[in-house]
N, CA, C and O of each residue as an XYZ file, in Angstrom:
288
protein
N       4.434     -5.452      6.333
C       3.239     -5.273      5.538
C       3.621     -5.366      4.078
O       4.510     -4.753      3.487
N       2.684     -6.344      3.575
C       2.931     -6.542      2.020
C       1.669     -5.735      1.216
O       0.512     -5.862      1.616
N       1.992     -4.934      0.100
C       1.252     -4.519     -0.912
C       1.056     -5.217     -2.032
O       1.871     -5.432     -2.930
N      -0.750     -5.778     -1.892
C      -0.859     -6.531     -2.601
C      -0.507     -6.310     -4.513
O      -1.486     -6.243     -5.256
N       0.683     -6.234     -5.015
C       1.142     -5.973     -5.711
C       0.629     -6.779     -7.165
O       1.230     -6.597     -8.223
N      -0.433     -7.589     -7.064
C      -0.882     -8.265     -8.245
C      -2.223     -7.846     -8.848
O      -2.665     -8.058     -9.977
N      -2.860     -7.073     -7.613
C      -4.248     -6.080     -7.948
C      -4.096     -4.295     -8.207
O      -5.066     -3.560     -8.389
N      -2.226     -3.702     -8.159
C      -1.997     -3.134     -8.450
C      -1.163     -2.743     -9.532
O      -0.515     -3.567    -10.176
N      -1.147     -1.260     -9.811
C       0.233     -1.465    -11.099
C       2.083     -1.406    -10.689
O       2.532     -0.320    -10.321
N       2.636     -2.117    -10.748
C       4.198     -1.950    -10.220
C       4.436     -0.570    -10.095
O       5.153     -0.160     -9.183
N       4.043      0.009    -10.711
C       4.813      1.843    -10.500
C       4.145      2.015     -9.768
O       5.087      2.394     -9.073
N       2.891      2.192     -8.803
C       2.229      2.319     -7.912
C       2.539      1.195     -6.381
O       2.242      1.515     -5.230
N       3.023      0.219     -6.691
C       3.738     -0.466     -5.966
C       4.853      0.283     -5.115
O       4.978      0.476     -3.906
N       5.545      0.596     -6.123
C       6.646      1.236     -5.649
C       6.713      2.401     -4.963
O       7.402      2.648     -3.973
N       5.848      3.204     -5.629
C       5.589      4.185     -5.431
C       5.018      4.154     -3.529
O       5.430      5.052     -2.795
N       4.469      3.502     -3.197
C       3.686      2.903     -2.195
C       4.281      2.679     -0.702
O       4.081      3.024      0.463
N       5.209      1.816     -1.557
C       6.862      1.189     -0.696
C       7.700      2.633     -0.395
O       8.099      2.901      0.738
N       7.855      3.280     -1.234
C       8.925      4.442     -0.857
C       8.495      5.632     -0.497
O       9.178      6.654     -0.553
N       6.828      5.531      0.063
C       6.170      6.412      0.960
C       6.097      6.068      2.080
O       6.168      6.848      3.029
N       5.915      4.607      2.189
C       6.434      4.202      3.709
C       6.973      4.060      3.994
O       6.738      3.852      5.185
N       8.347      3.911      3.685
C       9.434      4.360      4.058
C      10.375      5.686      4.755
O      11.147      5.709      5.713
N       9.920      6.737      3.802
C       9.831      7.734      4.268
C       8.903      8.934      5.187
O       9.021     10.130      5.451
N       7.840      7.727      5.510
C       7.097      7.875      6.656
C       7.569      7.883      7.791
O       7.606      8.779      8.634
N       8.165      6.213      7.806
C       8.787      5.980      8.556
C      10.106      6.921      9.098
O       9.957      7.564     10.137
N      11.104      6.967      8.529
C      11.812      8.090      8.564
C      11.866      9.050      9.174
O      12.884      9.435      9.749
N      10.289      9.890      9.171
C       9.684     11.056      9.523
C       9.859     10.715     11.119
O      10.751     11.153     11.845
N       8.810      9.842     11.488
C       8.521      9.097     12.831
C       9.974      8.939     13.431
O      10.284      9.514     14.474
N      10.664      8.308     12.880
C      12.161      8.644     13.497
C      12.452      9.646     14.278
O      12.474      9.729     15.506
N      12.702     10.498     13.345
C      13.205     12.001     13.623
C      12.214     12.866     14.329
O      12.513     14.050     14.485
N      10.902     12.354     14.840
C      10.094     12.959     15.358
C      10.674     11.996     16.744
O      10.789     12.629     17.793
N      10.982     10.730     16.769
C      11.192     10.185     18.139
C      12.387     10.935     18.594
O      12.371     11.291     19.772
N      13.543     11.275     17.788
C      14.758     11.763     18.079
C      14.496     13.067     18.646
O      15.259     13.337     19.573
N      13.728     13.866     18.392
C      13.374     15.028     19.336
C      12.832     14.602     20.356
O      12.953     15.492     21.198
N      12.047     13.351     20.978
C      11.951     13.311     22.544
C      12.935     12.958     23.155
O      12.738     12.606     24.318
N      14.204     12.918     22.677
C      15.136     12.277     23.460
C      15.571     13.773     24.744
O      15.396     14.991     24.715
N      16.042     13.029     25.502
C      16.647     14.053     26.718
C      18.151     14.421     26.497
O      19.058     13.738     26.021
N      18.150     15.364     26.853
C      19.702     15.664     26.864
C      20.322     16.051     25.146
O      21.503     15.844     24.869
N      19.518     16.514     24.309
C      20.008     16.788     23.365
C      20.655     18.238     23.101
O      19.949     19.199     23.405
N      22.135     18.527     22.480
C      22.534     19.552     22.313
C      21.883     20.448     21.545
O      21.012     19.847     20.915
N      21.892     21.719     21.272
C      21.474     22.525     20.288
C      21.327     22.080     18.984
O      20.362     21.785     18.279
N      22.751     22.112     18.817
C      23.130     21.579     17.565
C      22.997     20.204     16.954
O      23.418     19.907     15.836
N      22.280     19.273     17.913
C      21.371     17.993     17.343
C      20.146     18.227     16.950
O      19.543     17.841     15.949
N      19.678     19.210     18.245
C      18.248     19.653     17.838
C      18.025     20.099     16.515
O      17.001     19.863     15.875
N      19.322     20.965     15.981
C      18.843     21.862     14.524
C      19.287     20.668     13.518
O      18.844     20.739     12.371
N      19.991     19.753     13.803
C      20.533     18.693     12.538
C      18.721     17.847     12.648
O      17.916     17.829     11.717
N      18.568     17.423     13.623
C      17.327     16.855     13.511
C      16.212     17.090     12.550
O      15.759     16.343     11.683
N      15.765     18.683     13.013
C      14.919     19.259     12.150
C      15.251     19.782     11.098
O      14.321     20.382     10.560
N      16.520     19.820     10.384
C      16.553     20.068      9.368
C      16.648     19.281      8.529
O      16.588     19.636      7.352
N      16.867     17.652      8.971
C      16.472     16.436      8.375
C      14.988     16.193      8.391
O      14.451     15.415      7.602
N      14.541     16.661      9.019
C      12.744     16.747      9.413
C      12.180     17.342      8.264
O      11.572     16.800      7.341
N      12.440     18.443      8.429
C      12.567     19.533      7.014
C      12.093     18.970      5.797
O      10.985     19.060      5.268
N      13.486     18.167      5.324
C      13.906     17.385      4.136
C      13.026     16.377      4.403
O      12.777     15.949      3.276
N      12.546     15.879      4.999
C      11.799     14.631      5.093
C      10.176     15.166      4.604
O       9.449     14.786      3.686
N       9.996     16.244      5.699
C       8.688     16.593      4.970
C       8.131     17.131      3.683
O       7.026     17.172      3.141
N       9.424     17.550      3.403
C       9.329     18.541      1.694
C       9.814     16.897      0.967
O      10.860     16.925      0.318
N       9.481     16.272      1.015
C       9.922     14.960      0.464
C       8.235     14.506      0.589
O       7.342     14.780     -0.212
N       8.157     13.911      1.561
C       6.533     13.262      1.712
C       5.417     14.077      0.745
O       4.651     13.574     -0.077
N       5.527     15.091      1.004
C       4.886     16.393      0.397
C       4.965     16.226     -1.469
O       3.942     16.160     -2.149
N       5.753     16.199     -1.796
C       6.203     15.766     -3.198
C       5.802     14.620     -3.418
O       5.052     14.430     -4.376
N       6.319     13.249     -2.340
C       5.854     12.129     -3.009
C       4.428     12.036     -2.826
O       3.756     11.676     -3.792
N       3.855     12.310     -1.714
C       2.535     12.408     -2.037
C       1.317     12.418     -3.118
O       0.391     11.673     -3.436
N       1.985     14.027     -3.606
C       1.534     14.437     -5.036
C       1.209     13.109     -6.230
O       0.412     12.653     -7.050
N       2.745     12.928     -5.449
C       2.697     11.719     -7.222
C       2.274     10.618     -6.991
O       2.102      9.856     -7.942
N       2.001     10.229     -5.766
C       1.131      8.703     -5.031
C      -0.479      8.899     -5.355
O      -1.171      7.973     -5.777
N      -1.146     10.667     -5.019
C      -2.047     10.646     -5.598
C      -2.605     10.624     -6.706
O      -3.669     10.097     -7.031
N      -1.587     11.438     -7.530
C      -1.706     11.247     -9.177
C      -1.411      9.134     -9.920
O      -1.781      8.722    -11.019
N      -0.735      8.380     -8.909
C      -0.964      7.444     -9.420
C      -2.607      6.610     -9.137
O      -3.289      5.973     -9.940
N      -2.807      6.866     -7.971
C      -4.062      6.405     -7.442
C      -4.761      6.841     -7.880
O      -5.778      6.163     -7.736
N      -5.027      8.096     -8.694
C      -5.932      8.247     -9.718
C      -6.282      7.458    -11.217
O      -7.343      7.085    -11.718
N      -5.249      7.413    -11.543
C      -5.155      6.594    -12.950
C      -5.350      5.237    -12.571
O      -5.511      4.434    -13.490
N      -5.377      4.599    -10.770
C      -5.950      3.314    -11.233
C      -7.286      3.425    -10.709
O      -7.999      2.423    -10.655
N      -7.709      4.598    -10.300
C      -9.867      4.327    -10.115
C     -10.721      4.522    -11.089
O     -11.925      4.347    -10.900
């Protein structure tokens, strides 16, 4: 998926790109907990990358909405 990047502003571009990314990410580590057979101690590395992932989205968020404001 391309963001049409010529009806937007580049910092919002980006901004855009490195939310889906770390969307993605998220979805990862949410698949890595259905796996079978996982030790304890994957389980807690998992979610504590989960963690970090969500206190991440959470932040970038903020600032994805504060850009999407300044372009309506």
């Amino acid at each position: 998926m391309s963001i049409i990047s010529d009806k937007i502003s580049p910092t919002l571009t980006t901004l855009l790109s490195e939310l889906r990314e770390e969307c993605l990410l998220a979805i990862k580590l949410i698949h890595q907990l259905e796996l079978e057979h996982l030790t304890e101690e994957q389980i807690e590395d998992v979610l504590g990358e989960l963690t970090a992932s969500l206190t991440h989205l959470q932040t970038h968020s903020s600032i994805v909405k504060e850009e999407l404001n300044k372009e309506g």
